[in-house]
C-alpha positions in Angstrom: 48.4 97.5 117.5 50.4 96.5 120.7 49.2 92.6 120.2 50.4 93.1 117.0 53.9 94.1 117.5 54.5 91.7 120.5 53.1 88.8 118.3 55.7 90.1 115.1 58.8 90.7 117.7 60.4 87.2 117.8 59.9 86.5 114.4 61.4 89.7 113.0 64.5 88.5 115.4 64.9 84.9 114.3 65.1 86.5 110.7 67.9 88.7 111.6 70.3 85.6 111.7 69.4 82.5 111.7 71.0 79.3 114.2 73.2 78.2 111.3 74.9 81.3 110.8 74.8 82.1 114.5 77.2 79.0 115.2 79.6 80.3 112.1 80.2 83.4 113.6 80.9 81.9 117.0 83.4 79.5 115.0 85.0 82.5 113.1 85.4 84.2 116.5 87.2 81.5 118.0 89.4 81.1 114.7 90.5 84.8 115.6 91.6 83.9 119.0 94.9 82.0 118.0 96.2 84.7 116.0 95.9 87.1 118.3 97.8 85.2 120.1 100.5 84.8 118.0 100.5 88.4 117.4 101.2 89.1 121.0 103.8 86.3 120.6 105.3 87.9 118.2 107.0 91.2 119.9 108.8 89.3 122.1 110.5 86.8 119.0 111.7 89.7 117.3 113.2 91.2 120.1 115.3 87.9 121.0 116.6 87.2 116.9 120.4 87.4 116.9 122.2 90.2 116.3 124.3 90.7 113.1 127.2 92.0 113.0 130.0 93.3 109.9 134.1 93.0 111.3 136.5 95.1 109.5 139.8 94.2 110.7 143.4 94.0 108.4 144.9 91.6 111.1 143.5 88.7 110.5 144.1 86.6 114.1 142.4 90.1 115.9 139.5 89.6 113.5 139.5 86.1 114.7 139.3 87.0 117.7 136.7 89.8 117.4 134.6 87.1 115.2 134.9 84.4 118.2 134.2 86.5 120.7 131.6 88.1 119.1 129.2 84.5 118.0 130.1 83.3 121.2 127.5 86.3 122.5 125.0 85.6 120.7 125.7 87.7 117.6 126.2 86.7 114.2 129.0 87.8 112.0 127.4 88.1 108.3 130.6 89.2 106.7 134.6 89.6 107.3 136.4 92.6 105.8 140.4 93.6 105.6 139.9 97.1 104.5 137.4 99.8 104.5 136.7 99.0 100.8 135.1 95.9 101.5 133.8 97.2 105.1 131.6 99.3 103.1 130.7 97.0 100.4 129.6 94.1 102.9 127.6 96.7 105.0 125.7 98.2 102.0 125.4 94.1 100.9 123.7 92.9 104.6 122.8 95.7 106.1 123.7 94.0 109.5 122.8 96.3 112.8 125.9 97.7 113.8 130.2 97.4 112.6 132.9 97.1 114.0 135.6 98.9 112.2 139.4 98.9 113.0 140.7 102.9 112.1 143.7 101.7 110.9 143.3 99.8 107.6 144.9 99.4 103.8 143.1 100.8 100.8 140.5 103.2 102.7 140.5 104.1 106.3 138.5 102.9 109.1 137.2 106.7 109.6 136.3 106.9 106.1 134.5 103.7 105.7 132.4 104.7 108.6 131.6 108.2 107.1 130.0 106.7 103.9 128.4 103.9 106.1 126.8 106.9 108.7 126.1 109.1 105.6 124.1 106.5 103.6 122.4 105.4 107.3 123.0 101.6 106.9 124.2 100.6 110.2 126.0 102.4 113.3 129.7 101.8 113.7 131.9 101.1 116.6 135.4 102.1 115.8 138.4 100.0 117.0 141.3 101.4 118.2 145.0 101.3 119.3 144.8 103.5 121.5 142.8 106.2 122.9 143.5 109.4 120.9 141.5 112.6 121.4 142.6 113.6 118.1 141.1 109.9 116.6 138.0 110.1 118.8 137.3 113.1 117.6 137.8 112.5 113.9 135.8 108.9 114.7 132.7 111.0 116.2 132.8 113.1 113.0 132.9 110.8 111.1 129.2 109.1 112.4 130.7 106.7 114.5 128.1 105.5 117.7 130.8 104.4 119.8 134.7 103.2 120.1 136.5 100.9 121.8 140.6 100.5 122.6 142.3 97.2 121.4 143.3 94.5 123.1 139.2 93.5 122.9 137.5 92.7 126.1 133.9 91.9 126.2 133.6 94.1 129.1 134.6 96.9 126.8 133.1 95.6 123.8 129.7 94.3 124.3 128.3 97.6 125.9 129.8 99.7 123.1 128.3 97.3 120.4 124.8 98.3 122.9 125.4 102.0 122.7 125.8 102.0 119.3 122.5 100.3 118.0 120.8 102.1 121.2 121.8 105.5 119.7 121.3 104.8 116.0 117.5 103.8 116.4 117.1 106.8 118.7 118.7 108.9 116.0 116.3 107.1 113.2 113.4 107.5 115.5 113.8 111.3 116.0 114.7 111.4 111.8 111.0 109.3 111.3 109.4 112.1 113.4 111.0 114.9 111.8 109.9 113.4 108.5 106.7 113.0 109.5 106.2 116.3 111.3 107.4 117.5 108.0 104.4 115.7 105.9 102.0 117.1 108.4 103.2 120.5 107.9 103.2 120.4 104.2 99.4 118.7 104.6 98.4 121.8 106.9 99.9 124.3 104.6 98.1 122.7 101.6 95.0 122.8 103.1 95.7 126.7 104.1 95.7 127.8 100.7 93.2 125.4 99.3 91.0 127.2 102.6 92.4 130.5 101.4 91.5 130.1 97.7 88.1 129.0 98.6 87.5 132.1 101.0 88.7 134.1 97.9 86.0 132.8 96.0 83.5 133.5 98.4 85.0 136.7 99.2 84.7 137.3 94.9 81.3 135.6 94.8 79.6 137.5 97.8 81.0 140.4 96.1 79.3 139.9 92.9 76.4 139.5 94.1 76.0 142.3 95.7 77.1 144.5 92.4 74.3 142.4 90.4 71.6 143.0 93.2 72.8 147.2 92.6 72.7 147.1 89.4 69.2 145.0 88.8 67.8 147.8 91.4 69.0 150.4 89.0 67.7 148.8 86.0 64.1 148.5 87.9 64.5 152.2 88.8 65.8 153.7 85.6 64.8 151.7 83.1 61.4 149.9 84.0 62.3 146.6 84.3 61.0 144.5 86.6 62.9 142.3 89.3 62.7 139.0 87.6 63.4 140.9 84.2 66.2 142.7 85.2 68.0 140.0 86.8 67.1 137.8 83.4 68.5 140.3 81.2 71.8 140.8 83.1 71.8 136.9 82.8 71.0 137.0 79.2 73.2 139.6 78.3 76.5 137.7 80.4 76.2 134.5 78.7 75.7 135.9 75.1 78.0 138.9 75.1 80.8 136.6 77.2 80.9 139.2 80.1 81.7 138.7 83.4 78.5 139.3 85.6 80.4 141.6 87.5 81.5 143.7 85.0 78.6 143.6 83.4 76.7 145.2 87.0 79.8 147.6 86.7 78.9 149.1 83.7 75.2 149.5 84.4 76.1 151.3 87.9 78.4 153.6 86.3 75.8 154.2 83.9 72.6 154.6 85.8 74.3 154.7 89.3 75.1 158.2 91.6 78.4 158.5 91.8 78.1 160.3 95.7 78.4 156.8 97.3 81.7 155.7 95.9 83.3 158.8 97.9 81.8 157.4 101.4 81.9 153.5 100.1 82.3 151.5 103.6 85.6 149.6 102.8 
């Protein structure tokens, strides 16, 4: 038998691929090398895309300005808006990563703009402003706004603000992802509690039953001759063709044939 097996060995392994399909895997493995690559690659690309960037400013040379100084660091300015109006409208259009929003505007506020911008969660604002008021700040911050900076612009002033602002709103939608998903986990775990709840009630009821039909097919043996396999039949029987609950049924042949004595000292 040992002959047998060594002789049989090599064969049995040449069938388990053969040469031909040996070298096509070796060429499909080295087809998957390149993408990985350019999976690793491609981290790095997305971090380094250009920035985009909605300006809401009523004076148009300061939006000029703002929009010069802005592409000429690397962002990109998808849209130009004179009021809050069309600050909102352009930001729910693009959805670009962070606003800058002058307070002071025609038609609708800067402060208001940026509270239906921050309460839909397209983009975080920076407000723009003429000076710096607590009472403006304030109303700003409550408003949603990331970040504000005092007019004239400087990049030195700007730039980091424009930083803060996309810095906190992905923290903010990070923490709001994990709260969401924290959430669905819950709602799973408490789903499965009561399905595990209704299923140990149903044991709970089945074990129960049981235990009444076992008492009562004793009591039919004892009281009324039948045997084990007969009594247990004809509580069957009876069940399916009279439509009664099993454990009804073993309820009315104990309070028939039962002592009553033992439901005074019942364990539960």
């Amino acid at each position: 038998m040992a002959a047998r097996e060594t002789s049989e060995t090599p064969q049995a392994s040449d069938q388990v691929l053969s040469d031909e399909e040996l070298r096509a895997a070796a060429q499909v493995d080295q087809l998957d090398e390149p993408d990985n690559a350019n999976e690793e690659n491609e981290s790095p690309a997305e971090e380094n895309r250009q920035r985009t960037v909605v300006v809401a400013e009523d004076e148009s040379l300061n939006r000029m300005d703002l929009v010069a100084m802005l592409e000429s660091n690397g962002y990109k300015v998808v849209g130009e808006a004179a009021n809050g109006e069309e600050a909102v409208e352009l930001t729910r259009k693009f959805r670009p990563d962070v606003v800058c929003m002058d307070v002071k505007m025609p038609h609708m506020d800067g402060i208001a703009a940026a509270g239906i911008i921050c309460d839909e969660n397209i983009a975080p604002v920076v407000m723009l402003t003429a000076f710096s008021q607590p009472d403006l700040v304030k109303q700003a911050t409550g408003a949603g706004a990331m970040a504000y900076v005092t007019k004239p612009y400087e990049e030195s002033k700007l730039l980091p603000a424009l930083e803060v602002a996309m810095g906190r709103f992905a923290e903010i939608n990070a923490l709001l992802d994990n709260v969401e998903q924290s959430e669905g986990r819950l709602k799973e775990a408490q789903d499965a509690l009561k399905d595990m709840e209704a299923k140990l009630k149903k044991a709970e009821d089945t074990l129960e039953e049981r235990k009444l039909v076992d008492r009562a097919k004793g009591l039919l043996m004892d009281k009324a001759g039948f045997s084990e396999q007969g009594a247990f039949r004809w509580i069957q029987k009876t069940s399916m063709d009279q439509r009664i609950p099993k454990k009804r049924l073993a309820l009315a042949i104990i309070a028939k044939y039962g002592d009553p004595k033992p439901e005074q000292t019942d364990e539960r």
